[in-house]
N, C-alpha and C positions, 0 to 999 in steps of 0.2 A: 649565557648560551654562546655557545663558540660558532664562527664563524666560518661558512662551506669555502675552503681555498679556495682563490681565484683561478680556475682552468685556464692553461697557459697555451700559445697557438701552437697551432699542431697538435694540441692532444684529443680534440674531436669531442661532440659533444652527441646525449643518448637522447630522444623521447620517443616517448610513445603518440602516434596521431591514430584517433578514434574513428570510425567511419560506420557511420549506424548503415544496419543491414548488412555489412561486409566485413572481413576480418581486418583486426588491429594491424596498422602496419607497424614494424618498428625502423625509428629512421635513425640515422647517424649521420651528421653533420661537417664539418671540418674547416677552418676557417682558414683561406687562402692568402689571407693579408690584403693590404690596400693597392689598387688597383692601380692604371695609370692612369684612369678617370677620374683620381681621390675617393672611389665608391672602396668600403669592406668588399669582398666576393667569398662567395661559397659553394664548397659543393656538398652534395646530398646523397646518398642511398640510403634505401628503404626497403623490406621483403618481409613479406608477413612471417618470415621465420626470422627468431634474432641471430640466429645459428647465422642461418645467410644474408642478413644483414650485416653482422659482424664481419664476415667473410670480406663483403664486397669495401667495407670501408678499411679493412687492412690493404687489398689491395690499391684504393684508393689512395690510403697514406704512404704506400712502398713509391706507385706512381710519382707522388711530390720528393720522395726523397732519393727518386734518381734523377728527375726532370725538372727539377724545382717548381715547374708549376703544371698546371693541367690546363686544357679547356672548358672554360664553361659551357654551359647551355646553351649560351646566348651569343658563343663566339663564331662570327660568320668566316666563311674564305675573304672576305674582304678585309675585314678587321685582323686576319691573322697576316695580308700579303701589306696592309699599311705599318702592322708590326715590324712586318718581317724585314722591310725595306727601309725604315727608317734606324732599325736596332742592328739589325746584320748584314746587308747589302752594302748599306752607304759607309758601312765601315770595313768590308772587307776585300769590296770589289774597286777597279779603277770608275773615276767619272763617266766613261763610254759606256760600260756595261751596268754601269746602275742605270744612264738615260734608256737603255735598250731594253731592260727590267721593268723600268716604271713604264715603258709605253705601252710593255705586252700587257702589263698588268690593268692601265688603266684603257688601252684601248677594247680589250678583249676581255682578261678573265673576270675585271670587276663589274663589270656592265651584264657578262652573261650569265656568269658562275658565282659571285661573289655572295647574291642575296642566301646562299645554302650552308646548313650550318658545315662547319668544317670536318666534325666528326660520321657527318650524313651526304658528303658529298658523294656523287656515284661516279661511275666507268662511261654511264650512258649520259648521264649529263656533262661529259666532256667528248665524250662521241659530236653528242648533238652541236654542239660550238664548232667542232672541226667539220661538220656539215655547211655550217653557216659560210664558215671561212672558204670552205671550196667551192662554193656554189657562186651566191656573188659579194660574198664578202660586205654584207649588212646595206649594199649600192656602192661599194669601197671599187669594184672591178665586173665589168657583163661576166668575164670568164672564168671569175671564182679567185681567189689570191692563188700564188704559187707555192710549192706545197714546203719551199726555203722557209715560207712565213709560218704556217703552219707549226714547222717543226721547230720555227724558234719558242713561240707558245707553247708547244708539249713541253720543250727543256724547261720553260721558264716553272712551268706550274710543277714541274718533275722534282725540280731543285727545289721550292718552295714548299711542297708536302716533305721532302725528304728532311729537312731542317723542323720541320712540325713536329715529325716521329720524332728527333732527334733532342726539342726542347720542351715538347707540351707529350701528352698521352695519347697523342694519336698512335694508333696501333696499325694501322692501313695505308698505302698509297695509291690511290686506284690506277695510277698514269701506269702502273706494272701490270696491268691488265688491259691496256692498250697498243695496238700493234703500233710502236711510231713511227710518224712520216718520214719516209724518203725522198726527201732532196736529189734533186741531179747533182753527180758529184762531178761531171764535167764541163767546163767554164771554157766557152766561146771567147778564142782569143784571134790576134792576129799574126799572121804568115811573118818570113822575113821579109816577103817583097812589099808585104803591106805594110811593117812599120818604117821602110824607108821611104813608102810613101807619103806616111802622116811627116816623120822628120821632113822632106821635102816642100812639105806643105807649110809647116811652122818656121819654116827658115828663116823668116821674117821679122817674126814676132818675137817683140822683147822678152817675154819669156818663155819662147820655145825651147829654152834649153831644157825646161824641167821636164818635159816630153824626154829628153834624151836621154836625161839621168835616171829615170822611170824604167827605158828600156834596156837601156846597158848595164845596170847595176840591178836591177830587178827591186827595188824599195819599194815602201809605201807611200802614198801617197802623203800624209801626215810628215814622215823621212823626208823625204824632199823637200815641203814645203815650210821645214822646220830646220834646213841646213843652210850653215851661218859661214859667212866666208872666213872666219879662223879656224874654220874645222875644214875646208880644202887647202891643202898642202900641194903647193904647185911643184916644191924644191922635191920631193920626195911622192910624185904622185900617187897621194891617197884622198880618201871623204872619210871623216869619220860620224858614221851616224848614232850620238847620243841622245840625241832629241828629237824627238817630233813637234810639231802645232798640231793643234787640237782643240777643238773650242767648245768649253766647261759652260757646264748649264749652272744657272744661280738660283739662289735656296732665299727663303727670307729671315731676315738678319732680326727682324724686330716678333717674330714669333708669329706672322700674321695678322699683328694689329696695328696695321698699314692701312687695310682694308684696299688695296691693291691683288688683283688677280694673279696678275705675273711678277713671278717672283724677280722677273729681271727689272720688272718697274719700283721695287721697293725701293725707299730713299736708303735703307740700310742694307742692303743685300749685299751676298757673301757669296763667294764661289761654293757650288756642293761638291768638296771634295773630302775623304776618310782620312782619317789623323795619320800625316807623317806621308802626306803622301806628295812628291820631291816635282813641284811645277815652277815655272817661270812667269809672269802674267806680263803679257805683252800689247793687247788693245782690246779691253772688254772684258768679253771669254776667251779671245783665244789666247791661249798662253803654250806655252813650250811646257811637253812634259817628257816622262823617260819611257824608252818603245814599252811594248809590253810583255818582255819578258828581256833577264840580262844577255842572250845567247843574240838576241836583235841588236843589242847595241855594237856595232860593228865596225871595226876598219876594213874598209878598201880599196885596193888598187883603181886608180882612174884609168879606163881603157881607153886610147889614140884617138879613137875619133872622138870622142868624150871632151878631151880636151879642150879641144879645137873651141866647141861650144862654150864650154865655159868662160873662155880667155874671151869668146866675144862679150857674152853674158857683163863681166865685168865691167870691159869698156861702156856698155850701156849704163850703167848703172853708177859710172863714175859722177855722172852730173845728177844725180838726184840724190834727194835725201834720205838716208837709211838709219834711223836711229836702233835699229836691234838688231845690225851688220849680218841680216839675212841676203840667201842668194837671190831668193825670189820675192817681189813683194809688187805693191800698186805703184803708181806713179810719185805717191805724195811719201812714201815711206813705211804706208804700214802694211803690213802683214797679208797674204795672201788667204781668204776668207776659202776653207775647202770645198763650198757649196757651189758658189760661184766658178771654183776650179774644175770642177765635175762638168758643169754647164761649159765650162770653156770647151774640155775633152770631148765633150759630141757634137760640138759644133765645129769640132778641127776634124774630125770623123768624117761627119760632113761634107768640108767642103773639100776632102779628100778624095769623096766618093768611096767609105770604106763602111763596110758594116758595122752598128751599133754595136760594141760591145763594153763589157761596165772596165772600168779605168782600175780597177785589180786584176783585171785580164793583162794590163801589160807586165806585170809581175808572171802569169804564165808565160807569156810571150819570151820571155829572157831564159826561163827554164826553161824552157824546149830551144830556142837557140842553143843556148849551153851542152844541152842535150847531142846535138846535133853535130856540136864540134869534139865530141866524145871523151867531156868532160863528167867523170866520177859523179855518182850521184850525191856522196857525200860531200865534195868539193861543193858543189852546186846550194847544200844545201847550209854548208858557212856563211858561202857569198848570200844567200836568201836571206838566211837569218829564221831559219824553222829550228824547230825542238827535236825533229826525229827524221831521218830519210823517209818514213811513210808519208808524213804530210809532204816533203818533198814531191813524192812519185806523184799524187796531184796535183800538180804545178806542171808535169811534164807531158807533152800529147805529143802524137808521134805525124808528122807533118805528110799529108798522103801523094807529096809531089816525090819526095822521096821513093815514098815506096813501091810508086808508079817507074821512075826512073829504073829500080832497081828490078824488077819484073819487065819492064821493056827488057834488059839486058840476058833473060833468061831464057835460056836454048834447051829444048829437052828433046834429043833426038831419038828415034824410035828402032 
């Protein structure tokens, strides 16, 4: 008696299931291979016609053979966003934007949205989250989150369906059937009389130079506090900003069988960062990395009064110890922590007497200076270090002392 060949994967498998009082279903099978649980997985159609049962398992097996795999039954939004972030986030994105990823994720869509399968999630059950978040934001805010938060959640879940269509069968993304939130796109900064304020205020302070460099050169924060004195050039006044600090979140090194929570407590933990991707490690997490895009990494000219500060900056700095020859750093040598530098900024705010505004606002601030002294937009947007004059042009607001001055002036006789 010869032997029925062994059906090979992918070629799908026929039976028939009986169901008394009702008609024969005919089902078709298909074996999806081993899982990343070590489980087989499979999928199924069945239609009491074999006509349209055949049907649906052809398209069934076209599915795998553009996507390599499908969704199961059983695959929730949660299980697809811990997929999604461990297999293609953390390898394609910087360390910043994967930590910014996983928060949305774990703070918001897995907790509200995640329990639903992925192929049955709806429009209205991501409505309903963005209620959540406006209102009072779970007791996160009385006045609801700001609607910046909001909109980084719609991106985040936007990109993560988009990559589902893209690798599993999902056929849908509901987030395109959502109006998405609108952020204010203009950022409260400060006047010229006010950032000579704040400098006036920091004069003091051992590192109030980094306030200066902030304003005159318009960098980021990370820029700044990731520039090293052989990259200021006093003979040829320039900065050259290749580096940022930036402080890398940690992943567990031993697989989780630490039995430690935090991944930064593992005896073996390992910076979470994606293959090749070009850091320095300096005290901990925070390590120097490269801006984030090539058009940031930038030379520039040091502007006069700029100087001035730096050369004191220096002399400060001469009697303490700097083991990673940064400009700015604590007393003992290490590294200037950006959390605590943000805390510094509103408390030099402060004791200014100027209004709160967030410490990427001095980055507007230098643009509309710039602005001001009726330098080109594109000029403006070398010195920034933007991708396109558009993001530029939000960088620059039009200072309404001016415009005052300039209507004082105006005579319309009759």
């Amino acid at each position: 008696m010869s032997r029925k060949p062994r059906r090979i994967r992918g070629e799908g498998s026929y039976f028939k299931r009986e169901r008394p009082g009702r008609a024969t279903l005919h089902c078709y099978r298909l074996d999806l291979g081993i899982g990343g649980d070590g489980k087989r997985r499979y999928r199924e159609v069945s239609s009491t016609s074999q006509k349209d049962a055949l049907r649906k398992f052809r398209e069934l097996r076209r599915q795998v053979e553009d996507h390599g795999t499908v969704p199961t039954a059983t695959m929730t939004l949660t299980q697809w966003l811990d997929q999604w972030l461990e297999e293609t986030v953390s390898k394609e994105k910087d360390p910043k934007t994967l930590a910014g990823y996983r928060s949305a994720c774990e703070t918001w869509l897995k907790p509200h949205l995640g329990a639903h399968r992925l192929d049955r999630l709806e429009a209205q059950h991501v409505r309903d989250l963005y209620k959540v978040m406006r209102s009072d934001g779970n007791g996160r805010s009385k006045k609801g989150l700001a609607e910046s938060s909001v909109l980084k959640v719609h991106n985040v879940l936007a990109k993560a369906l988009k990559d589902a269509m893209g690798e599993t069968a999902l056929k849908r993304n509901v987030t395109a059937n959502i109006a998405r939130p609108k952020a204010a796109k203009r950022t409260a900064h400060l006047t010229t009389a006010q950032a000579k304020k704040l400098l006036a205020t920091v004069q003091t302070d051992p590192n109030g130079a980094r306030r200066a460099v902030s304003l005159y050169v318009g960098v980021r924060q990370g820029e700044v506090l990731g520039l090293q004195w052989d990259r200021v050039d006093f003979e040829n006044g320039t900065l050259d900003f290749a580096w940022q600090l930036q402080r890398l979140s940690y992943r567990h090194g031993c697989g989780g069988s630490c039995g430690k929570k935090r991944a930064g407590s593992c005896p073996q933990r390992e910076l979470e960062v994606p293959p090749g991707f070009e850091h320095i490690q300096l005290d901990g997490g925070l390590c120097l990395t490269r801006p984030k895009s090539a058009r940031s990494q930038r030379l520039l000219p040091i502007p006069p009064p700029l100087l001035g500060w730096l050369v004191a900056r220096r002399a400060v700095q001469a009697s303490q110890p700097n083991p990673h020859g940064l400009v700015f750093t604590r007393e003992d040598g290490r590294p200037l922590d950006p959390r605590p530098d943000l805390q510094d900024w509103h408390d030099e705010l402060q004791a200014a007497g100027l209004p709160q505004v967030m410490l990427h606002a001095a980055r507007h601030t230098t643009g509309t200076f710039l602005r001001e002294l009726g330098v080109p937009v594109d000029v403006i947007r070398d010195i920034m270090g933007h991708s396109s004059a558009v993001t530029t042009q939000g960088y620059i607001h039009d200072d309404l002392t001016l415009a005052r001055e300039a209507l004082g002036r105006l005579q319309i006789e009759g």
